[in-house]
C-alpha positions as CSV (number, residue, x, y, z in Angstrom):
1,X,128.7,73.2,-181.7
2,X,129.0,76.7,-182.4
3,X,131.2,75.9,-185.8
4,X,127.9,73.6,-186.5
5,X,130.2,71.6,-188.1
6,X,129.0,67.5,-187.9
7,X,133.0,66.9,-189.5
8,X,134.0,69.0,-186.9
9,X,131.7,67.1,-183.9
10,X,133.0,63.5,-185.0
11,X,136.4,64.7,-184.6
12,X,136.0,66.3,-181.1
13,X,133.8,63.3,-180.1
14,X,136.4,61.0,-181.0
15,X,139.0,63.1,-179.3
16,X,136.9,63.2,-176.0
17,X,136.9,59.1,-176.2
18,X,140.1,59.2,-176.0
19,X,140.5,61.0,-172.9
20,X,137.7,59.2,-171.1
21,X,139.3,55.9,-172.8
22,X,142.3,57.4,-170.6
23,X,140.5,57.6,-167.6
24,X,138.6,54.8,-167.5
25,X,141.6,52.6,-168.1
26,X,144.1,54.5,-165.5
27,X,140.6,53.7,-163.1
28,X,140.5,50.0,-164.3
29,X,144.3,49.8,-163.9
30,X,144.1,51.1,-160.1
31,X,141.2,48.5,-159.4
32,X,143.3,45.9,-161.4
33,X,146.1,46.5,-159.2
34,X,143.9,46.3,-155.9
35,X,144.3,42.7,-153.8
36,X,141.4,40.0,-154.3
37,X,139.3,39.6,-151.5
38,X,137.3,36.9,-149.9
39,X,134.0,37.2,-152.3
40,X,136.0,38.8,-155.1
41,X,138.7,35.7,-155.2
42,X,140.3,37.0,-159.0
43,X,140.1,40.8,-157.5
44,X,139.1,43.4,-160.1
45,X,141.5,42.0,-163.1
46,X,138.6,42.0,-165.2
47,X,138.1,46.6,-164.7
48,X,140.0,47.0,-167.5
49,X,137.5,44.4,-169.6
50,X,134.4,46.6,-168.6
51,X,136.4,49.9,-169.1
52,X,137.7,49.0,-173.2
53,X,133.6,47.6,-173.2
54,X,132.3,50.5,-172.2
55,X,134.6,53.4,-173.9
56,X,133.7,51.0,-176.7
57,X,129.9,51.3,-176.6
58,X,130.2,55.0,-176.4
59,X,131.9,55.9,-179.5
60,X,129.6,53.2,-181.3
61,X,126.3,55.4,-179.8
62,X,128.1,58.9,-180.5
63,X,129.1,57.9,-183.9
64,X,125.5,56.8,-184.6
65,X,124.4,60.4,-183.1
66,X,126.6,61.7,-185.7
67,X,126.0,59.8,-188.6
68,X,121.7,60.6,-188.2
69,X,122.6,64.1,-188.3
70,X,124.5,64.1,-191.2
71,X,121.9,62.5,-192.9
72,X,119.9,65.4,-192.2
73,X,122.2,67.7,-193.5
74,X,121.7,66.4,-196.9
75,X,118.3,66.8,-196.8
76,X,118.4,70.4,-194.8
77,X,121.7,72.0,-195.7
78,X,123.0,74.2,-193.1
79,X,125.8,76.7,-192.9
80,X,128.8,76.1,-191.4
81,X,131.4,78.1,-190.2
82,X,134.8,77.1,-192.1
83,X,136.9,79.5,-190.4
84,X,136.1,78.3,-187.1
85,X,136.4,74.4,-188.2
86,X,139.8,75.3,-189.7
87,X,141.0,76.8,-186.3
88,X,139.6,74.0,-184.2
89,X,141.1,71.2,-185.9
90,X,144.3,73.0,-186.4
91,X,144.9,72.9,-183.0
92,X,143.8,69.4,-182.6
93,X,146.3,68.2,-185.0
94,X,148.7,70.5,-182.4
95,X,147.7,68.4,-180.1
96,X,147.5,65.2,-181.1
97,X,151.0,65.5,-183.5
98,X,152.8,66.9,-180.0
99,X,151.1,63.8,-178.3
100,X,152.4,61.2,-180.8
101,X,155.9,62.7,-181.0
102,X,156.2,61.9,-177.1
103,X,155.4,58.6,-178.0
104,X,158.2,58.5,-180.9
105,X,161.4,57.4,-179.0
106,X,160.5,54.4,-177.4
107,X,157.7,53.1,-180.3
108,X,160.2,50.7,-181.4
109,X,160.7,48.8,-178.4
110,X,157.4,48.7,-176.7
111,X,154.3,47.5,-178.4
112,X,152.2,49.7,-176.3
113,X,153.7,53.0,-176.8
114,X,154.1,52.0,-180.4
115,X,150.4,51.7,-180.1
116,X,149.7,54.7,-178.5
117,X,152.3,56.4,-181.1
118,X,149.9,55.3,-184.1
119,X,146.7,56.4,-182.4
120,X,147.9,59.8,-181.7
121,X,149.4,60.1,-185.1
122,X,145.9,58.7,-186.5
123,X,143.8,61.6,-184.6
124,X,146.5,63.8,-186.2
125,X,145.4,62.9,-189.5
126,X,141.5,62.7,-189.2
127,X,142.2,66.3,-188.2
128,X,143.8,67.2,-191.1
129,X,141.0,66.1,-193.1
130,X,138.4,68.2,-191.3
131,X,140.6,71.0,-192.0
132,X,140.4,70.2,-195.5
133,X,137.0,69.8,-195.5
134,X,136.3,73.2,-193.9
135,X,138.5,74.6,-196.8
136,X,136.9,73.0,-199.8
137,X,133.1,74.3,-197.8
138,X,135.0,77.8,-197.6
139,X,136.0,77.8,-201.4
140,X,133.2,76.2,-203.0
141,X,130.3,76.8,-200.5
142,X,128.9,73.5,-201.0
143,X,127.6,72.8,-197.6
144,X,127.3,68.8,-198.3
145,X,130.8,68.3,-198.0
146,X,130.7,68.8,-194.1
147,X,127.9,66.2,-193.5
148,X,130.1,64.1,-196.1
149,X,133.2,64.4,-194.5
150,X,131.3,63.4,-191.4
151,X,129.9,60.0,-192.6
152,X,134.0,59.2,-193.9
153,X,135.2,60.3,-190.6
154,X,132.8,58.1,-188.4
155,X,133.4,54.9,-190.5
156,X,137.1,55.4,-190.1
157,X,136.6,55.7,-186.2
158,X,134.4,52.5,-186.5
159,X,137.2,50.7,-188.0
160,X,139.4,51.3,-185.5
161,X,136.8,50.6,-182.8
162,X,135.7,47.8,-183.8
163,X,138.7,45.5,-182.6
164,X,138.5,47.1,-179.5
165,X,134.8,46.3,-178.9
166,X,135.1,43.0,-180.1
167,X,137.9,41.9,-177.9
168,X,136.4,43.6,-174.7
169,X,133.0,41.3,-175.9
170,X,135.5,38.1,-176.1
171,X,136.7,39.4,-172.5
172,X,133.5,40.0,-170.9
173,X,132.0,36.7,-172.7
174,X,135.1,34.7,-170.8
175,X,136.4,33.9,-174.3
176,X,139.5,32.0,-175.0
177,X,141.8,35.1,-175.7
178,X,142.9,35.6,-179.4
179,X,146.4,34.7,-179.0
180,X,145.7,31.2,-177.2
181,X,145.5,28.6,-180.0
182,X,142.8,26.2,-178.0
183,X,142.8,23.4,-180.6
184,X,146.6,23.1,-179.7
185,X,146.5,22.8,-176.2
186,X,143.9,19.9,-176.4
187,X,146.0,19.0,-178.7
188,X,149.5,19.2,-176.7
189,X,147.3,17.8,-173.1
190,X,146.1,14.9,-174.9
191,X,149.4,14.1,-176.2
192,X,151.0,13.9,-172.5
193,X,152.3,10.2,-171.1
194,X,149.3,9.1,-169.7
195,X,146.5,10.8,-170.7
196,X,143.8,9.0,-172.3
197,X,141.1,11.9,-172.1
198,X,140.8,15.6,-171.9
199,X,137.7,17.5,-171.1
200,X,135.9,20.3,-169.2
201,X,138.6,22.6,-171.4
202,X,137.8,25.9,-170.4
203,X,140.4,29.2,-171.1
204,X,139.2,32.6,-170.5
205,X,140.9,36.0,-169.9
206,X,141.3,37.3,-166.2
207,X,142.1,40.8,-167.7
208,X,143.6,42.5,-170.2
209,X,146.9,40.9,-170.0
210,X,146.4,37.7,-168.1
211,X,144.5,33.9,-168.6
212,X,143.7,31.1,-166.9
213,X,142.0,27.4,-167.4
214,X,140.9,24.8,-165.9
215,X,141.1,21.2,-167.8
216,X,139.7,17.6,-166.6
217,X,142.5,15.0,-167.5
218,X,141.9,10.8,-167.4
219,X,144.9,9.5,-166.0
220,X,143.8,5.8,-165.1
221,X,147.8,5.2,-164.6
222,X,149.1,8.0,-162.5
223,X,149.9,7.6,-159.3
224,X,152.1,10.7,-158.1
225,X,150.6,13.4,-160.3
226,X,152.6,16.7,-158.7
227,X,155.7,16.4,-160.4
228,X,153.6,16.3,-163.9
229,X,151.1,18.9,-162.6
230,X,154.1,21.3,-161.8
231,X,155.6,20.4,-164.9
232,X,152.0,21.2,-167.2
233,X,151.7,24.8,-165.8
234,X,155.0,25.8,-166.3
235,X,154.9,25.2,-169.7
236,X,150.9,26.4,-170.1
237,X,153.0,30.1,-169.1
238,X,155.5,29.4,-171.3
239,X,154.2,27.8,-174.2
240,X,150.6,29.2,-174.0
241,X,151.1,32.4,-172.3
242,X,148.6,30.9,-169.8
243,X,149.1,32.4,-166.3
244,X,146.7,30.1,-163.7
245,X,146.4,26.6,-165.3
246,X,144.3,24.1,-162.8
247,X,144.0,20.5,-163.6
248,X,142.0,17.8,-161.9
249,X,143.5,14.6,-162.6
250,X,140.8,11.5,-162.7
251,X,141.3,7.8,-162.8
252,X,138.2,7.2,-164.6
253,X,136.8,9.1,-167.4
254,X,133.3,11.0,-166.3
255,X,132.3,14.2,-167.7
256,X,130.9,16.8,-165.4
257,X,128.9,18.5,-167.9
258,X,128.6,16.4,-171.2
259,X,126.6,18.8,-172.6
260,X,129.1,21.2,-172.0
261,X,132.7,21.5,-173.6
């Protein structure tokens, strides 16, 4: 604020939604982690859902605070203090390049830290280019280049966000989860000795890392369905990465909800 830099507030607000990001997801992993209770039968699997939804939604609204300002800018230049932006940002590319090389060893073999590897090293950059922007405003004066080094900034944020949001959307929407092909376990059900029908299909995401579905199967043959029940969800988590698979077997094909599939 006191650099009255809008390059210099995208960077720091993007930086701050990263450490509430952090927060609200060590929260949503402690409720994630907490037993499921009599009303609350899947527990609080689905925190980390409303956490990614909500850090999410906050970026999107400070980015749009950002971006109106800007605009303004064009129209009502203001000064801006380079040498202060330069400092600032320097020390967030400190930060955030000290960050990412914590994340360096182990980026290899763990998707996650590899992910949080790239983020930090991402911030890293963006910083870099509000230190360059603060330069070219201290050598040239022209005070457009802040409110235009804003605009780039927040689109690049956006584009990262964006498959955040949309996946915590999916989530809270009790989506099928990207990496479950759908079409192929109708597919792979209706293919099973027996089955003459599949319906009521329904997968959906618990939390962040974990699924479950429920499926109707006509069976007008079966007589001891266990064995073939036990064998179905064992390779729903195997083949399907599909935690908690319930099935209701029926003799007779009647749709609960025909309107619904």
């Amino acid at each position: 604020m006191l650099s009255n830099s809008t390059a210099l507030f995208a960077d720091a607000s993007h930086n701050l939604s990263d450490v509430l990001g952090l927060a609200l997801a060590g929260g949503a992993v402690w409720l994630a982690k907490r037993p499921s209770a009599e009303r609350r039968t899947y527990g609080f699997g689905k925190a980390t859902v409303f956490a990614a939804l909500i850090n999410g939604l906050m970026l999107v609204f400070a980015s749009g605070a950002i971006v109106w300002e800007a605009v303004g800018r064009f129209f009502s230049p203001e000064p801006v203090q380079s040498t202060t932006v330069m400092i600032t940002a320097g020390l967030g590319v400190l930060i955030n390049g000290g960050t990412a090389l914590m994340f360096m060893r182990d980026r290899e073999n763990d998707t996650n830290v590899k992910a949080a590897f790239m983020h930090m090293a991402a911030d890293a950059v963006i910083s870099v280019g509000v230190i360059v922007a603060g330069l070219l405003v201290l050598l040239t004066g022209a005070t457009w280049i802040d409110p235009a080094a804003s605009i780039i900034l927040v689109l690049v944020i956006l584009y990262g966000t964006w498959g955040l949001l949309r996946d915590a959307m999916d989530m809270a929407l009790d989506a099928a989860p990207r990496n479950i092909d759908v079409k192929a376990v109708r597919a792979y059900l209706c293919k099973q000795p027996g089955v003459t029908e599949v319906h009521d299909l329904h997968i959906w995401a618990m939390g962040a890392s974990s699924s479950a579905m429920t499926a109707h199967l006509v069976m007008p043959e079966m007589s001891n369905n266990d064995p073939f029940l036990q064998k179905l969800c064992k390779t729903m988590e195997r083949r399907f990465n599909i935690e908690h698979a319930t099935f209701q077997i029926e003799r007779q094909g009647f749709d609960c909800h025909p309107d619904h599939h």
